[in-house]
N, C-alpha and C positions, 0 to 999 in steps of 0.2 A: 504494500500500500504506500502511496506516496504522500509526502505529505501536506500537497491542497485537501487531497483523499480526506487523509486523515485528519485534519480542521473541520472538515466539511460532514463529518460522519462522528466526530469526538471520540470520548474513551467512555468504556461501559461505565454505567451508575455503580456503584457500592452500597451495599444493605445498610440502614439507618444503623446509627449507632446502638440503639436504643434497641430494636426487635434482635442485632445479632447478640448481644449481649443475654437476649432475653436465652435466645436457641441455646448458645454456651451452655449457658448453665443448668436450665433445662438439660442438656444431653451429658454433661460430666460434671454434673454437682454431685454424685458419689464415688466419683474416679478422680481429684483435683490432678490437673497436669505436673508431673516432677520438673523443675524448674532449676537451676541453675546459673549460678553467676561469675563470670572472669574478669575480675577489674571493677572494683567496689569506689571506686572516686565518683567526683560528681555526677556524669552521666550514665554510668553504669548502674548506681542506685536509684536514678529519676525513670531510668526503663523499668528496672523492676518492680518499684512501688508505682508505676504508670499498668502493667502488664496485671498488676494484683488488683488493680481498679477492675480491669476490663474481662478478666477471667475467672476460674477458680486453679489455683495454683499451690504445691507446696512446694516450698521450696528448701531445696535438698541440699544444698551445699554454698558456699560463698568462695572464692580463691583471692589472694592479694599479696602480693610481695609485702604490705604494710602491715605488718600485724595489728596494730592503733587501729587501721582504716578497717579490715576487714573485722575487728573482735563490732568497733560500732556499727556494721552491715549488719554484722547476728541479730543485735539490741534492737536496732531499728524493725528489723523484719520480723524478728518474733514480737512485736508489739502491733502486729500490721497485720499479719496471716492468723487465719481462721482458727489455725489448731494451735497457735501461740508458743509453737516450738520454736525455740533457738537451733537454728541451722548448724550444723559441724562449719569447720572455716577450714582453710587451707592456704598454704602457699606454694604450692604447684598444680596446675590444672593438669596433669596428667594425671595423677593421684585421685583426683576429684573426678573425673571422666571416670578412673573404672571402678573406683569404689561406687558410686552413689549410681551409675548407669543413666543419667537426664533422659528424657524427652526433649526437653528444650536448656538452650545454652543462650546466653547473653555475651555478648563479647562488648567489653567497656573498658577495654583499656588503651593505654594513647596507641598513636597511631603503628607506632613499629613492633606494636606485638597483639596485632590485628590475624594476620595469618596463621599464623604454627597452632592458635589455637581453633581456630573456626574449621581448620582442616583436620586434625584430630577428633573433634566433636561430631564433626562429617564419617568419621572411620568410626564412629564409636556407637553410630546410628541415631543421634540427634538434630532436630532441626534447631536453628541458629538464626540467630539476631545479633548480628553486628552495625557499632559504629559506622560511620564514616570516617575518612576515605576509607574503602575496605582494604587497602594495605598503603605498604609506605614505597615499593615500587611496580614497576608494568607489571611482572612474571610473577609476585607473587598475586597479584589480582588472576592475572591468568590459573594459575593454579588451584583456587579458592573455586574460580567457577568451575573447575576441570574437577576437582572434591563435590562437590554439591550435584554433579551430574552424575558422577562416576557411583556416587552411593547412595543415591535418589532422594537427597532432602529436601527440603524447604529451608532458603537464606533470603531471608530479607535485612535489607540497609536501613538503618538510622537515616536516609535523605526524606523528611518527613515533611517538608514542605510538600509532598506529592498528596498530603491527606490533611494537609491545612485545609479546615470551613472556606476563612474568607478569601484565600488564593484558590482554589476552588469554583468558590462563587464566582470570580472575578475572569478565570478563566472562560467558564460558561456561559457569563453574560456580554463577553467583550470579547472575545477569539472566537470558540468557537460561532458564536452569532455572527460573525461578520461584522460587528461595529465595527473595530478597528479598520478592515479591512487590509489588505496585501500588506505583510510583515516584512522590512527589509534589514532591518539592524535592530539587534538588544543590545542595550549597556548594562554590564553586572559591573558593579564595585563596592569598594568598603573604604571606608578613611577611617577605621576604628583604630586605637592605641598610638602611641607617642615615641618620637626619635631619640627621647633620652630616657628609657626604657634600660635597665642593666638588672647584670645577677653581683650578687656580693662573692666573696672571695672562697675556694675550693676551701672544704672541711671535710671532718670526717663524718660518714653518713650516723644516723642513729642507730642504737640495737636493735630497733623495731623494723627496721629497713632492708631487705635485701640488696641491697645495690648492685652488687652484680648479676642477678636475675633480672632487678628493672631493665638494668642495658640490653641486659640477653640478645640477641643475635646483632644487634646495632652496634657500630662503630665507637669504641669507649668514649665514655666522657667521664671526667672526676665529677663528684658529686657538689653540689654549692647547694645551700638551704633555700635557696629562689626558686629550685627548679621543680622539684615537688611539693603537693600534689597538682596544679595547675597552668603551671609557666614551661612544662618542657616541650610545649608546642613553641617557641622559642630558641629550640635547640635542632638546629638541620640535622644530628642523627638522630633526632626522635620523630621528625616532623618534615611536612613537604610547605610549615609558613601557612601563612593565610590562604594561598591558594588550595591547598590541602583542605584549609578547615572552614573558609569562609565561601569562596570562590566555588566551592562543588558542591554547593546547595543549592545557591541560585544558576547555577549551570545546567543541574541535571533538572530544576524544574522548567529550564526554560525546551530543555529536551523532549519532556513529557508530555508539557502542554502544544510544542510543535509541531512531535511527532518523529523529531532527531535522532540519530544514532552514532556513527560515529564523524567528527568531523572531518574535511577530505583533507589540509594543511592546517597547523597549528606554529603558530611562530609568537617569540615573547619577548620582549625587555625588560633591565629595569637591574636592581639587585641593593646592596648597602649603598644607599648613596649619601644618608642623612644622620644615620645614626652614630655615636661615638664607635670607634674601632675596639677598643678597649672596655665596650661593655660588657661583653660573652655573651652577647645574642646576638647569631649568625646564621637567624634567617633574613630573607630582603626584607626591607623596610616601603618598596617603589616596585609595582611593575606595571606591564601592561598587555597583555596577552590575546592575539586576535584567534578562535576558533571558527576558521572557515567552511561555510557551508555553501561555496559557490553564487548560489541565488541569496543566501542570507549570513551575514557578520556579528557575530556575537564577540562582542569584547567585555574583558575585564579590566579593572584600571582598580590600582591597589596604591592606597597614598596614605601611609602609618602615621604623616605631622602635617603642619600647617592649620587650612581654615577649613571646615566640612562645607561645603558647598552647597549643601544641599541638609539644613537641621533633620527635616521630618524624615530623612531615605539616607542616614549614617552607611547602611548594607542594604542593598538592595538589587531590586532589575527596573530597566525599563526599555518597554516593550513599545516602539515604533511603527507606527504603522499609518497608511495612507490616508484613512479618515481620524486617527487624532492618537493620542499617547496611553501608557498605560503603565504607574508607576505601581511595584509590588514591594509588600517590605513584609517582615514575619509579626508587625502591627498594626499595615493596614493596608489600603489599596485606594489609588487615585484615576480615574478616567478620566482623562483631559482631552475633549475632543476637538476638532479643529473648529475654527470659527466663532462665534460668542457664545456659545451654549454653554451652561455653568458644568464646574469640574462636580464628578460626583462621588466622595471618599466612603470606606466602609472601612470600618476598625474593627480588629481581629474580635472571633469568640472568648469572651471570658467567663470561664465555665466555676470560678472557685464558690459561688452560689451549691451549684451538682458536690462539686468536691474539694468540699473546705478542707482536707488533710494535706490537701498541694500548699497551701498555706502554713502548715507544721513543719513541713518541710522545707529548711530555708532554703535551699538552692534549687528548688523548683522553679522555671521559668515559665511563668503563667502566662506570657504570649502562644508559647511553644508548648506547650501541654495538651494542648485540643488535637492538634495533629499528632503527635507525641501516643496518646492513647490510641487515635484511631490509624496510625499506620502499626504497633502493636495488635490491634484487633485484626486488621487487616490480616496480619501475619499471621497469628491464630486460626482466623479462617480459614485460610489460604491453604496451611495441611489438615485441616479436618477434611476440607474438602477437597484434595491432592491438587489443586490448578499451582500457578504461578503467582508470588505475591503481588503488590504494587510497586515496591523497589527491589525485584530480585537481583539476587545474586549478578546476575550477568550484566543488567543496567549499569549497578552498582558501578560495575569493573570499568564501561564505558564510560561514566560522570569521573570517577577517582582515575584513570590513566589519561585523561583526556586534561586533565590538571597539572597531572606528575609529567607529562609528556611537557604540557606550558614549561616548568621548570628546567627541563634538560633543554628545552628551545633556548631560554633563556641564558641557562651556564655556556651554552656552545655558540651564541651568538650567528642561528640563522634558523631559519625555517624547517620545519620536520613536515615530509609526506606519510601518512601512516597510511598502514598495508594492510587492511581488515580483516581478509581472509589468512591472511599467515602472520599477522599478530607483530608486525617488526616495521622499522624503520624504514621507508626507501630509500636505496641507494648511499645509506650515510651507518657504513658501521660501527663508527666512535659514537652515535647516537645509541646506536643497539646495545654497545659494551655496556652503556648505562641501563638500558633495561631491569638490571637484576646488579643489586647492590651484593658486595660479599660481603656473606655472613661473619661474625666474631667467632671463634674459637671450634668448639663442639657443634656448635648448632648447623644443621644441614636447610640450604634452600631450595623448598618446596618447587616444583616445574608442572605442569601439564599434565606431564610424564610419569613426574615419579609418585604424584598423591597415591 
């Protein structure tokens, strides 16, 4: 299907929140789902107390290099779940995979130990909920969806803009209807965080800390008390930077709602241009990244200092098009059509009314929670009833390489053709070398091949 096609035909409806919820538990309110958790920090625990709203779950285990972080995942979740058991904890999810045997796996940890686990939990016979990006480079994405094929699961991504209400609605009322009309250019950007941004001086980690597990297959880095638990998306061996974690939300929704898959060249700038040298954060600060769709240009433009140009849309997209504009933000949505007609905004669902416990929990993001839950339910549905999620696996790997690929454009300073059916760089093999980072020590990198 191509994608006027598919504008003109949209994406199927999804079951209210409200009746799938009802079927759930209706159908396994005496069987609660085994549930399990890798990576107990901020977003790994807002999935699983998000997934406990929308289902009936016990949850069987928690894993966490932190011992501090994962003993408070117990505390929390045994005050949350039904049966009021304090879950066993762990600090290796291999341990946890064959002891406890999940149904379902949550993967919530940063970005560079996204794979080893989501592929094992794939081998271990669970369906899996990962973060975003789903890894930290091309081949292990590759691999990830080559695991979830190869052992028939159900992977759904954390890109949860794809089951946001009011992007959603806005979709609906403004693309596919034809308001807009003919799409020629989206602008994604962020101007979020600051050029004088630093970490404090290398120390030794605490008792409670694994540290050399955190690194685990990534390229060492000494420990600084900046970096965990929230700032080592800060550190290029932990992270692909903002384009990694900002850029491939509003990338893969502008995908979704297009109809996109992969782009045909991808070429980027940009890099430390503003920020002190000597701070120990050495991801860029500056880029600007064109993913080319021939008939359509989607750019990101990434600018960590200065003046936000724009208050109300800090992150966001905005979607172009023949008969007037169409700004999206994970707060609200603006229709600005051509001519005098007044702009017409909608401001996200705020559900803490339904679920005042999002509010007990401080680091709940009550923008993000409405999608949050229902790309979660999504997922649930999705292997009760064997289809395809809304961000599978394989999407996933197209939004998150189609980022990680911006970066290597970026470091090599020129443009990459990607090669869809064979997964590699055209014609530029010092691009491919980068494909697949090498691993640290012991740790073996996942292929295609070898899941």
């Amino acid at each position: 299907m191509n994608r006027r096609k598919f504008i003109q035909t949209g994406v199927g409806g999804a079951m209210g929140l409200a009746s799938l919820q009802s079927n759930l538990f209706a159908a396994d309110v005496e069987k609660p789902l085994r549930v399990a958790l890798i990576g107990c920090g901020w977003y790994g625990k807002t999935d699983l107390l998000h997934l406990m709203q929308v289902a009936p779950v016990e949850v069987v285990g928690l894993c966490d290099v932190d011992q501090n972080m994962v003993a408070q995942a117990a505390e929390l979740t045994a005050g949350r779940q039904k049966s009021g058991k304090r879950p066993p904890t762990y600090g290796d999810y291999r341990k946890l995979l064959k002891e406890q045997s999940p149904e379902i796996v949550l993967v919530g940890t940063p970005d560079h130990w996204h794979c080893l686990p989501v592929v094992e939990a794939c081998k271990a016979g669970a369906d899996v909920y990962v973060q975003k990006p789903i890894s930290y480079d091309v081949v292990e994405g590759q691999a990830m969806v080559a695991a979830a094929r190869k052992y028939g699961r159900t992977v759904q991504v954390g890109l949860e803009r794809r089951s946001t209400p009011h992007l959603l609605e806005a979709r609906d009322e403004y693309i596919l209807s034809g308001k807009l009309g003919k799409i020629g250019y989206v602008d994604i950007h962020s101007y979020y965080g600051g050029s004088r941004s630093r970490f404090p001086a290398v120390s030794t980690p605490p008792d409670h800390l694994d540290w050399d597990t955190f690194v685990g297959p990534a390229e060492w880095r000494d420990f600084n008390e900046g970096i965990h638990p929230r700032r080592w998306r800060n550190c290029r061996e932990f992270s692909n930077g903002q384009t990694g974690d900002l850029c491939v939300h509003f990338f893969d929704l502008i995908r979704y709602f297009l109809g996109l898959k992969w782009p045909k060249r991808i070429s980027a700038t940009g890099g430390i241009l503003m920020r002190d040298p000597d701070s120990g954060v050495n991801v860029h600060d500056t880029q600007t990244a064109l993913f080319d769709y021939d008939d359509l240009q989607v750019v990101w433009t990434q600018k960590n200092w200065g003046t936000n140009p724009d208050p109300d849309y800090p992150w966001a997209a905005t979607v172009y098009g023949e008969k007037g504009t169409l700004k999206l933000s994970v707060w609200r949505y603006d229709f600005i059509p051509n001519g005098n007609a007044p702009t017409v905004r909608k401001d996200y669902k705020d559900e803490r009314a339904k679920y005042p416990e999002d509010l007990q929990h401080k680091e709940t993001e009550i923008f993000a929670a409405p999608g949050n839950r229902r790309q979660l339910l999504n997922f649930v549905e999705s292997r009760l009833h064997g289809k395809r999620p809304v961000a599978d696996i394989e999407e996933g790997h197209i939004s998150s390489a189609s980022c990680i690929l911006a970066n290597v454009s970026m470091e090599l300073g020129r443009e990459l053709r990607w090669d869809e059916a064979n997964g590699r760089v055209i014609g530029d093999e010092d691009a491919n070398h980068r494909l697949a980072r090498k691993y640290r020590g012991d740790w073996v990198h996942p292929t295609p091949e070898n899941v």
